[in-house]
N, C-alpha and C positions, 0 to 999 in steps of 0.2 A: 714095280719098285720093291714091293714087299718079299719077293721071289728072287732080286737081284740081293738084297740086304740081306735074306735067310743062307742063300749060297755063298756070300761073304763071312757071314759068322762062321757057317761050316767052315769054309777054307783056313780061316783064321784059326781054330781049333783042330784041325788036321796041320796045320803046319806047327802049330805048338808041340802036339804029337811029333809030330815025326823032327823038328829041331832039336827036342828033348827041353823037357826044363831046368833039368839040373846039368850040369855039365858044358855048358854054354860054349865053350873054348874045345869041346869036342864031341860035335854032332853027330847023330847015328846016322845022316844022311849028309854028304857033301852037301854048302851052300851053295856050292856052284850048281843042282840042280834046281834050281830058284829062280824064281823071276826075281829082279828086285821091287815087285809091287810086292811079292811077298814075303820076302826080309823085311821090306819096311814096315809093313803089317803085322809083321811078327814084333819090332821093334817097337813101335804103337802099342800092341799088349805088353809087353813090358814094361815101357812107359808107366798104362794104366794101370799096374798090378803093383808100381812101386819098387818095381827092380830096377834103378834107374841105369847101375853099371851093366847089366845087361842089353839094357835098352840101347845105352851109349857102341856095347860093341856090337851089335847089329847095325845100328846107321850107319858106325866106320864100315862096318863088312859091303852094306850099297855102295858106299863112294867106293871101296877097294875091288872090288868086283864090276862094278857099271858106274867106271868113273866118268865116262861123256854124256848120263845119261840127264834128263832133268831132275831127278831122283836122286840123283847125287849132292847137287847144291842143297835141297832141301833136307837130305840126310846131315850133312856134316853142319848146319846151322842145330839142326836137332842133337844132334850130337853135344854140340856145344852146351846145348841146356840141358840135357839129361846127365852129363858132368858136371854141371853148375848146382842141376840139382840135389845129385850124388855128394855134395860139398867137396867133390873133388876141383878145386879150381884149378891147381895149374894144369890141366889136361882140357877144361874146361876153356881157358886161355890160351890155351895151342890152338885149338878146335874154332876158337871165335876167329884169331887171328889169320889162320890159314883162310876161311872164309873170307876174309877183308883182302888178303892177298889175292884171292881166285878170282874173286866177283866186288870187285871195289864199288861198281857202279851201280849196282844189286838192290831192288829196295828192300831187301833185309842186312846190307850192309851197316844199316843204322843201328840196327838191331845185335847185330855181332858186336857191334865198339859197346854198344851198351852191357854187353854180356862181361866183355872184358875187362870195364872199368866194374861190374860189380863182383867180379872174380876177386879182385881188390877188397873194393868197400865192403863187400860182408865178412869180413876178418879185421874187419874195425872194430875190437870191442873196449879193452882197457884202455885207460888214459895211459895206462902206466906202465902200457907197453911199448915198445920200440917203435916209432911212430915210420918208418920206413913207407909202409904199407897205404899209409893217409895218404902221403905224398905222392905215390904210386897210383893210387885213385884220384885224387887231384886231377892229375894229369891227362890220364883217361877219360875224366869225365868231360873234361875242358875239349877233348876233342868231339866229344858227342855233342855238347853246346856249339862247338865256333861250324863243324863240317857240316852237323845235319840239324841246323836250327828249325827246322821248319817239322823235322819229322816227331812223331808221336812219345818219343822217349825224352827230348830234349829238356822239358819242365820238373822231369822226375831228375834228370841228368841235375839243372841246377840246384832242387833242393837238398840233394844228396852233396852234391858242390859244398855249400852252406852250411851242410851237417859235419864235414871232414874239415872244413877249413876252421868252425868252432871249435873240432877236437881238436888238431893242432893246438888253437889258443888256449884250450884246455892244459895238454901236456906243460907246456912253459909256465901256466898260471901254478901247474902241481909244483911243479919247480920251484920257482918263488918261492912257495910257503914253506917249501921244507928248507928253504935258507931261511925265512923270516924267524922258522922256530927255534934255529940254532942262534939266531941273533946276527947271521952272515948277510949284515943290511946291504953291502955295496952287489955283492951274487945277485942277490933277490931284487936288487932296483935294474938289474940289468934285462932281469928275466921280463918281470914287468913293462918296460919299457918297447919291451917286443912287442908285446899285447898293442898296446896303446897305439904304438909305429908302424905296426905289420897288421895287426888283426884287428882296429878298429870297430870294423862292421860287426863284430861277434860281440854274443851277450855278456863276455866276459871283460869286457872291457870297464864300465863300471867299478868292478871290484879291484880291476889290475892297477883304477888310479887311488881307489882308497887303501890299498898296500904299500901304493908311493907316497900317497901323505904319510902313514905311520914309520916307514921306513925313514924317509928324510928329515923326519921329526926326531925319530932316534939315533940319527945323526946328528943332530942340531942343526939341519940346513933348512932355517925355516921360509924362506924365498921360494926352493922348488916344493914344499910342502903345500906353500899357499896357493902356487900355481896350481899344481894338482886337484888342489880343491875347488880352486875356481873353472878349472875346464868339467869336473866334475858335476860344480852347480849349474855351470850352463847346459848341460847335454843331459845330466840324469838329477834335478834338481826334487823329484818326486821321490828317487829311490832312498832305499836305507842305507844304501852306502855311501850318499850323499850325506845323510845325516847324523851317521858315524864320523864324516871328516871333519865334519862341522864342530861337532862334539868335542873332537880332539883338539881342530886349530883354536876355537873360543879357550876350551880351557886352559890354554899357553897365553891367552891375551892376542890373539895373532886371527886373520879373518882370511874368506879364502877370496885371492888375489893375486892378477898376475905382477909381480915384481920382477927387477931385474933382466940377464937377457940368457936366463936359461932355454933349457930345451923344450920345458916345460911352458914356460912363460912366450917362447916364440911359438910354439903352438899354437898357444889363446891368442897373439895377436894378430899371425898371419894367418891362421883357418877359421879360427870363430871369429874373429872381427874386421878380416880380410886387408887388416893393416900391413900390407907387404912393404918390407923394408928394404 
């Protein structure tokens, strides 16, 4: 074993030799005289040495060269990740996707969609940027949950799920506030009302109903204020944004309650008190 590993490091270091290391896109030795064990070998050190776009075009070079071989599917999954890891995604998202088209049935097909939806999700970073992208991971991820629930990515797929559908709630919550600071209450109760109606499950939800008591307050419509407040004290009656509303509706004389047959007030009766009307 120790004599078969010593003759592999050699080979590996003769092929590095003789691929060259600089010049990748033009070798002093055709790859066609290569096996594709060792292109792919060569691509592995690359990998390991942190050149990842060289890495990426060695795996292409096995699938292009020894595309029936088994070498091939494992090159172009790899390829995927060493574009992925290169932050190159959309090359990264060719690579997954053509795997899912070749080999759908593949057990590293789970593995490819996961590749894909995080080609997406790690270009999530500002709220306050063009949310295109959330949505686009979203989507991808939701295929990695509903086709391969079973396989080993699926758990990381949801919490990532959970993470983009926050930011989403996120963006709209930015939204809001930059109407609430110009005083553009009816913009900002629209925004909010997303939150509450769409995004629920998200930690942002809390703050998006104590925006709708101050907003509806500053309207004078003290009916969907109190509503707000009271779905508020029922579901977050610990938080401080609970006790911010509180704060506000006492000091007008008014308590948080659902009145009337807003949208707000049919919330509280038909979800939290299950009063369907």
């Amino acid at each position: 074993m120790a004599g078969r590993a010593a003759r592999r490091g050699l080979t590996a270091l003769l092929l590095a030799a003789g691929l060259g290391a600089c010049g990748v896109t033009a070798p002093r030795v055709p790859l066609e005289n290569y096996t594709a064990s060792e292109i792919f070998e060569r691509a592995e050190f690359e990998l390991n040495r942190g050149k990842e776009d060289q890495a990426a075009f060695y795996f292409g070079e096995v699938e292009r060269l020894y595309p029936y071989s088994e070498l091939a599917k494992r090159a172009l999954i790899m390829q995927a990740f060493s574009f992925h890891r290169d932050t190159d995604y959309e090359n990264s998202r060719a690579a997954a996707q053509r795997y899912i088209d070749f080999y759908p049935a593949d057990e590293d097909a789970a593995y490819a969609q996961y590749l894909l939806a995080l080609s997406y999700y790690d270009q999530i970073d500002e709220v306050g940027r063009d949310q295109g992208l959330t949505f686009q991971a979203l989507q991808a991820l939701r295929v990695v949950i509903e086709r391969y629930p079973d396989s080993e990515y699926a758990q990381s797929a949801i919490l990532k799920f959970d993470l983009a559908f926050d930011h989403l709630a996120g963006k709209e919550m930015e939204v809001g506030r930059f109407y609430m600071r110009r005083a553009h209450y009816a913009a900002a109760i629209k925004r909010f009302r997303v939150v509450v109606e769409d995004f629920q499950t998200t930690s942002h939800t809390p703050e998006a109903l104590h925006r709708l008591v101050e907003a509806y307050l500053s309207l004078g419509l003290a009916e969907e204020a109190q509503a707000a407040g009271a779905i508020l004290g029922h579901n977050y009656q610990s938080s401080e944004w609970y006790q911010d509303s509180y704060a506000l509706l006492t000091g007008q004389g008014l308590e948080p309650r659902a009145l009337g047959n807003n949208w707000l007030s049919q919330i509280y009766r038909q979800v939290l008190r299950g009063e369907w009307l």
